[in-house]
N, C-alpha and C positions, 0 to 999 in steps of 0.2 A: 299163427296160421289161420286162416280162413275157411270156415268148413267149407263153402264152393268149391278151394281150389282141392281141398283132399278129394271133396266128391266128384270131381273133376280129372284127377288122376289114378284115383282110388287107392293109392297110400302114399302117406306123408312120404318114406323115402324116395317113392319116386318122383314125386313133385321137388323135393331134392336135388335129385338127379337131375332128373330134364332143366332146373334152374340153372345147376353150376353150367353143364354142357352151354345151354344157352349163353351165359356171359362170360366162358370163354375162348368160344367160335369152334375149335377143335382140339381136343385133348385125351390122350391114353386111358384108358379106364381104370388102371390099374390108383392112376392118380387121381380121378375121381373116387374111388372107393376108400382109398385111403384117406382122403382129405375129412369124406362123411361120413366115417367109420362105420360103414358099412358092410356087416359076414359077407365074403365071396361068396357062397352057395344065393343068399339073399338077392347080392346084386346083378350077380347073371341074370336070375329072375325077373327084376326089375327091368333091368336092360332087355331081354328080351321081351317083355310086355310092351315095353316103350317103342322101341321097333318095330314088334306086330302091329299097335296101333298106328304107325307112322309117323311118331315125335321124334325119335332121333332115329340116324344112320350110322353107321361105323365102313370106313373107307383109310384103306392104308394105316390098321389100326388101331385109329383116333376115331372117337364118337364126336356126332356134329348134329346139330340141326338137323330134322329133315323135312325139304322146302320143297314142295313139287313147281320145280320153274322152268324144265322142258330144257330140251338135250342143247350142246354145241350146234350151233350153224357155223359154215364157211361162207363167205363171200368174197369176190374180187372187185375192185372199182379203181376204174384207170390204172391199171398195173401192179394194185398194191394188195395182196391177200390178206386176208384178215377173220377173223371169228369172233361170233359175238355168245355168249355162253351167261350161267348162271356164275356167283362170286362166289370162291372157297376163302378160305380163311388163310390161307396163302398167300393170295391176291393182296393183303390191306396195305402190305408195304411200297407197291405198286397204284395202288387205290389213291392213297394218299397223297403218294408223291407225283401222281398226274394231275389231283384237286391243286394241291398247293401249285404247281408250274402254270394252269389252267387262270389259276385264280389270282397269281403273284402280282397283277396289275392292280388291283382292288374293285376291280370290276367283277366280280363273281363273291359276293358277301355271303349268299347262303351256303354256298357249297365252301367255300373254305372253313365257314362253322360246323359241316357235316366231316371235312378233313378230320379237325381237331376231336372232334365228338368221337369218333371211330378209332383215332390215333388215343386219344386219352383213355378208353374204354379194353382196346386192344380185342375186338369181335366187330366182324362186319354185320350178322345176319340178328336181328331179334325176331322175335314170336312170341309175348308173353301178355298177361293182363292189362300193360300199360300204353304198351307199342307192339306195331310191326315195322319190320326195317329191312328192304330189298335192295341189292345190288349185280348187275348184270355189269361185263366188261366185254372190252374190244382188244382182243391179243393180234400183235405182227409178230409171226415168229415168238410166241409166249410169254413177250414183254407186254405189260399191260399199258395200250394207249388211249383209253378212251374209257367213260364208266356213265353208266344211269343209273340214279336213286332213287328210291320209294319210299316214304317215311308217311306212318300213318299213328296220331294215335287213337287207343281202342276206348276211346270215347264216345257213347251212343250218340250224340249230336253231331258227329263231325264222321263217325263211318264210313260216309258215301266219299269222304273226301281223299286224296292223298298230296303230299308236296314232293315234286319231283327237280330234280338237277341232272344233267347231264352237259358232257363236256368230250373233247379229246384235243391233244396236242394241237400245237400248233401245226409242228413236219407233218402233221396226218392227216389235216383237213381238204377236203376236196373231193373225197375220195367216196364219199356216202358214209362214211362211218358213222357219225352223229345222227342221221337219218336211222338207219338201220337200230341204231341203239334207243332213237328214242318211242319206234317201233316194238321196239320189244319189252321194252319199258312199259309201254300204254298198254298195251298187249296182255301183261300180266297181271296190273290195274284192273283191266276190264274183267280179264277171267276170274280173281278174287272180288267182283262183289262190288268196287269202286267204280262211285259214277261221274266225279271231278277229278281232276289231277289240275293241280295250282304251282305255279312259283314267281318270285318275286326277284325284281334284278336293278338294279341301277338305271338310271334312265342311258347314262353315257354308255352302257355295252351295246350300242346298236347292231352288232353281227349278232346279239343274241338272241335281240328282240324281231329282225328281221327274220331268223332263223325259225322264232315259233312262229309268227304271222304267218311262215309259209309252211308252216305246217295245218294251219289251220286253229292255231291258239290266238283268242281274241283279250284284247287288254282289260280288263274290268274294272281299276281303278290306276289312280295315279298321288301317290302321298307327297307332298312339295317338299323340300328338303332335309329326306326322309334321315338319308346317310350325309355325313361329312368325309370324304376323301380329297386328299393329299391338303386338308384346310379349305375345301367347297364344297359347299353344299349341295346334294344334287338328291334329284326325285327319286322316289322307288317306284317303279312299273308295275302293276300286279299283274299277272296275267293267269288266263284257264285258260281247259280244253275240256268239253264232254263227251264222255265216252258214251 
């Protein structure tokens, strides 16, 4: 252990604590204290420190992260209602499986590695020394169709930076969905301190790339046969936006 990170938490169990919570999105206490064999009397302690401070939440039980990333919005667009909201750790099975639909053409290379990344891990949200890792969704009726991600790590040279993805269905486009989420996306970016937000896309996704140009995201480079899909080679786009 690292003396920062104790002086940082100010005791090793709780630096414990807030780790297991963190990598594994949301979970019972009862099962975190057990696992860290941790006195009850102790860990209530802890946990309520952790809480006063604003490192974790407890909601329906389970202790979780805690993210300050601003309440549900509703919106409607051409006839179709929908919310766009901060990610719970409920969501990832819907996370995932809208990446992977999103991305099934091979046209979305980074986000289907944040699919897997998330699927492999089994926790949407980080916060810790190495990474931050943010996800916002777009629910119809509380099926999740649409999702933006934040992925930052906490490396001093690269800070001001974050890589971001976003996507929604196919059936859903049209409607401002992806608009609104990449709003809120940038949105969150900018209130944590980030003053680039980047990502990078095959050259062949042209609804993607039209999609940030009109948002106001400009190409910054272009790497020549960067990816190989379906056996061709094709360029990767880099693209930003500053916030």
């Amino acid at each position: 252990m690292a003396l920062s990170d104790e002086l940082e938490f100010g005791h090793d169990d709780r630096r414990q604590i807030y780790a297991y919570v963190e990598r594994h999105g949301a979970i019972e206490p009862d099962e975190v204290r057990r696992t860290l064999r941790i006195d009850p009397g102790g860990f209530r302690h802890h946990v309520a420190i952790l809480r006063r401070d604003g490192r974790l939440t407890e909601d329906d039980g389970r202790l979780r992260v805690a993210v300050d990333a601003g309440v549900e919005e509703e919106h409607r667009g051409d006839g179709v209602e929908f919310s766009i909201r901060p990610a719970r750790h409920e969501d990832l099975a819907g996370i995932v499986g809208a990446i992977r639909q999103v991305a099934e053409d091979g046209r979305y290379i980074v986000a289907e590695s944040v699919a897997d990344e998330v699927d492999h891990q089994d926790a949407l949200l980080r916060h810790n020394e190495l990474e931050s890792r943010m996800f916002f969704v777009a629910t119809v009726e509380r099926e999740v169709v649409g999702w933006v991600h934040l992925h930052a790590p906490e490396l001093k040279k690269l800070s001001h930076t974050a890589e971001l993805t976003v996507g929604v269905l196919e059936e859903y486009r049209g409607h401002g969905i992806g608009s609104h989420l990449l709003e809120r996306g940038l949105a969150w970016a900018a209130s944590n301190g980030y003053e680039k937000v980047y990502q990078s896309v095959p050259s062949t996704n042209e609804d993607a790339i039209a999609f940030l140009e009109g948002h106001g995201w400009e190409t910054e480079a272009v790497r020549e046969n960067h990816y190989r899909i379906d056996d061709e080679y094709v360029d990767e786009v880099m693209m930003a936006v500053t916030l």
